[in-house]
N, C-alpha and C positions, 0 to 999 in steps of 0.2 A: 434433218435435225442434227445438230453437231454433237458433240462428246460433252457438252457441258450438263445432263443431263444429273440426275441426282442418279446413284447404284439403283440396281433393280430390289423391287419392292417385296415384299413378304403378305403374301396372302395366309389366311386363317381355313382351312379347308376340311368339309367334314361329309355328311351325307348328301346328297342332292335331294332333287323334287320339292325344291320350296315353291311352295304359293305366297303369293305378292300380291297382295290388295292397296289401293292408294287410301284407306282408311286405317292403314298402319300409322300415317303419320298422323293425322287427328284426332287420335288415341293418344297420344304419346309413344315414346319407346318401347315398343314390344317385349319379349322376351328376350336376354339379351345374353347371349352363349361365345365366350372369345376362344374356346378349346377347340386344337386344331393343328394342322403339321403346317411346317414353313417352306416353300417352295421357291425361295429367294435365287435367282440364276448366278447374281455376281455380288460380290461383300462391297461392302459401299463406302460588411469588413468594417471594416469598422467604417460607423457613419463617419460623414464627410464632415471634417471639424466645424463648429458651429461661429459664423462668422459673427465678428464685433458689433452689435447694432449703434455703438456709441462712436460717433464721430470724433473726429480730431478737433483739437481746439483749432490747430489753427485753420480749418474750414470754416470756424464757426461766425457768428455775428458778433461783432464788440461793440459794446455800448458803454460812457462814463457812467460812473456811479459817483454816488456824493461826497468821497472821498478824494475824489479827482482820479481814483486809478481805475484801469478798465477791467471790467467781467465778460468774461466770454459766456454764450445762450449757446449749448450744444443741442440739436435737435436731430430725430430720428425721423423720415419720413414713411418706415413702414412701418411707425407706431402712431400713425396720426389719431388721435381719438375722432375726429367728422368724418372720418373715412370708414374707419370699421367699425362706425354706427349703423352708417348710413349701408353700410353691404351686410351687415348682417340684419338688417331691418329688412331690407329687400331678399334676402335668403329664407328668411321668416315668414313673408309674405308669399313666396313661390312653395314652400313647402306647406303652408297650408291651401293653397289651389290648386297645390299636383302638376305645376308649369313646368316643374326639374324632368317630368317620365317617370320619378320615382314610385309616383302613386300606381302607377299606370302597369308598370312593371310588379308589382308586388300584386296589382287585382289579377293579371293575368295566370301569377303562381299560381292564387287562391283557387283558381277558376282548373286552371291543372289538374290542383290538390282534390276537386272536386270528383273530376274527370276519373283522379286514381280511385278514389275512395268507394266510387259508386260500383268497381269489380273489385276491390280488395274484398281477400278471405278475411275471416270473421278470426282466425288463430292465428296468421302468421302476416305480415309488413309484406303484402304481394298479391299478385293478380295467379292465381292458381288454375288449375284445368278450367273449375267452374264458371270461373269470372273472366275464363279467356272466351268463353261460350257466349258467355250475354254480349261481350265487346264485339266479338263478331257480328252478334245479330242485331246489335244498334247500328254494326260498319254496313249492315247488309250485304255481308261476304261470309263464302264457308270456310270453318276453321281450313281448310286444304287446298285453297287458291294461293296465287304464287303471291299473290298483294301482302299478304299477309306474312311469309318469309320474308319478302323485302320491308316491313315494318319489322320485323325481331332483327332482322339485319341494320335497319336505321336505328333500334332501341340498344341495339346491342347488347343484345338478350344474352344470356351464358348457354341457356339451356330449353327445350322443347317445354309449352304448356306451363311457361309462368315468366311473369315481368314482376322483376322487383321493382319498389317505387323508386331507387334513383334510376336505374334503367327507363322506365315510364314517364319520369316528369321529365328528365333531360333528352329524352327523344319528342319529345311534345315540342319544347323549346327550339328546339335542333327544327323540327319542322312547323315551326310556328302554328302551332293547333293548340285548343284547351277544350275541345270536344266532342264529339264524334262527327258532326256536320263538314268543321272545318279540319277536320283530319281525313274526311274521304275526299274532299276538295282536292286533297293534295293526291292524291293516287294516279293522278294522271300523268304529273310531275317527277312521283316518284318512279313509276314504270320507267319514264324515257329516261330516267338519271342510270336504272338497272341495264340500258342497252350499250351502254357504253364499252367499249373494251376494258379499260381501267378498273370499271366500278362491278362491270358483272366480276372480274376475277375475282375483287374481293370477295362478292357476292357467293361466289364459286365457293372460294374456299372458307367461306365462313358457313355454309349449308354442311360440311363435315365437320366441324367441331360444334357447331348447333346440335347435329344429331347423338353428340356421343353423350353416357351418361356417368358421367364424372364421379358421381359418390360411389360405385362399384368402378371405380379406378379403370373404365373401358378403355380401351387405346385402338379398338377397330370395329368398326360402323356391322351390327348384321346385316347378312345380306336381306334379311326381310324388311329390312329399315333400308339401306343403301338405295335400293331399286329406288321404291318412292319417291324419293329424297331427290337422287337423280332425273325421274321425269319431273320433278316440279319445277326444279330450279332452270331445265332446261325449257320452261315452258312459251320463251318469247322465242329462243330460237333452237329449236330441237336439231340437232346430229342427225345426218344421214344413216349413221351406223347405230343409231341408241338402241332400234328394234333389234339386230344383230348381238349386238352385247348381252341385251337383256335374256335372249335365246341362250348363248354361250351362258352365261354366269348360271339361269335355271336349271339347265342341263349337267354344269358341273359339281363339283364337289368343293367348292367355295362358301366357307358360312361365313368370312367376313371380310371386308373390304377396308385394306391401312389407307395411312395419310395418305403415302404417296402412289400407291395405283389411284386413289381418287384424283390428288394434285395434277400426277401427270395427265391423267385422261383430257384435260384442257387440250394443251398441246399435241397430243395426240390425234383427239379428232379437228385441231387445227393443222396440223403438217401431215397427216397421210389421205389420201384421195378415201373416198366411199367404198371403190372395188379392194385397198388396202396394197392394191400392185404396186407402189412407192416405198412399201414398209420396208424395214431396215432391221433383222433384228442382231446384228452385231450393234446398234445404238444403245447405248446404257435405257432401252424400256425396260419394266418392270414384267417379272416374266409369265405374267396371268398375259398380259399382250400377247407374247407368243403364242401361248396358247391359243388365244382367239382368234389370232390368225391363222392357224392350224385349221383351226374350226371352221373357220369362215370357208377358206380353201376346201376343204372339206365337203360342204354343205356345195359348194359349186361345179365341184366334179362329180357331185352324185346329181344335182340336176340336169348338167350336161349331158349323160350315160343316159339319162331315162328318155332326154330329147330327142 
């Protein structure tokens, strides 16, 4: 990995022995604790004039008049009256048979509109815990399957256990669905669009700011949120080292996890092998890394010893 890396990161660290349930995340946000020491290794026109429709005379047709002298007939052809009868007769006619798609496009909003309404909360313009519940079990999936992040990922949801309706109707749109049938149609679709290299990154780092909770001004993931979060996202292609980490993080005294130990972890467990003999830590990682590597190392000399 070269030096273009971002300074090392700032974890949040505090008592150990957290339990991790994957039922953290289909609850919502847990309890949610940022207080903690920072262990950071290295500091880091105007419209276009309106043309003459009045011709020049002398384009025009001369005809005598009965005075003997001539009158020029100036005429405009994109004011023909047979013409913008005859298209607006026909535009008349297309919009009331729905032939323009206009019709067509406005039933399918309707049909949306429908779609939102039947999980919209009864007090607030949104799809809340409650109504994320019934949506699932029309989707026939549990709130904590990965299908369903990659929906708040295509909804582009702000936040865990609630879609507002433009988020809802414009991820409808976005995946041409107006109701649960034809919205799990698409899951199969959606899954291989999430294998991507390009699209899981997004994917990647839109599962960390998914998870934070913004009205209490959060700025780092608990770690009894992070865990979860992490094995779900990584549920098409899990890490060799995720089991490792998760070991390390439970064990330490880490209660939260920043953007960037999550961002980098991408790269991370894309550029160092499984055994982690490749690591590097003079490379701007974030220095929870080292630690793990410490750990790791660790954990393998005391197997070796007992072989």
């Amino acid at each position: 990995m070269g030096q273009g890396h971002s300074t090392k990161g700032t974890e949040t660290r505090g008592p150990s022995s957290v339990k991790v349930t994957k039922s953290d995340y289909s609850s919502g946000n847990p309890s949610r604790n940022t207080d903690g020491r920072s262990t950071s290794k290295n500091s880091q026109s105007s419209d276009p004039p309106h043309s003459s429709s009045t011709a020049k005379s002398s384009g025009g047709a001369q005809s005598p008049n009965t005075s003997g002298h001539t009158s020029t007939t100036r005429t405009n052809p994109s004011l023909s009256p047979p013409e913008t009868t005859k298209h607006s007769s026909s535009l008349t006619r297309q919009l009331s048979s729905g032939s323009t798609g206009g019709g067509a496009a406005m039933s399918k909003t309707s049909h949306i509109e429908k779609f939102f309404l039947k999980y919209k909360d009864s007090d607030e313009d949104a799809i809340l815990a409650s109504g994320m519940e019934k949506f699932c079990v029309d989707l026939g999936v549990d709130p904590t399957e990965f299908i369903v992040l990659v929906l708040a990922w295509k909804f582009g949801a702000s936040q865990m256990c609630r879609f507002t309706r433009e988020e809802f109707i414009n991820g409808c749109q976005k995946m041409r669905a107006h109701d649960a049938k034809s919205l799990k149609e698409r899951f199969p679709e959606l899954l291989a669009e999430a294998k991507s290299e390009k699209n899981f990154k997004d994917l990647y780092n839109f599962t960390f700011t998914f998870g934070l909770d913004y009205s209490s001004g959060q700025r780092t993931l608990p770690i009894e949120l992070a865990l979860p979060l992490w094995d779900l996202v990584f549920t098409q292609n899990r890490p060799a080292i995720l089991d490792q980490w998760f070991d390390f993080l439970k064990t330490s005294d880490v209660k939260g996890v920043s953007r960037d130990t999550w961002s980098m972890f991408l790269p991370f467990i894309n550029t160092v092998a499984p055994d982690l003999h490749n690591y590097d830590e003079s490379e701007a990682w974030p220095s929870l890394f080292d630690d793990f590597v410490e750990f790791h190392n660790s954990q393998q000399q005391g197997q070796s010893s007992r072989s």
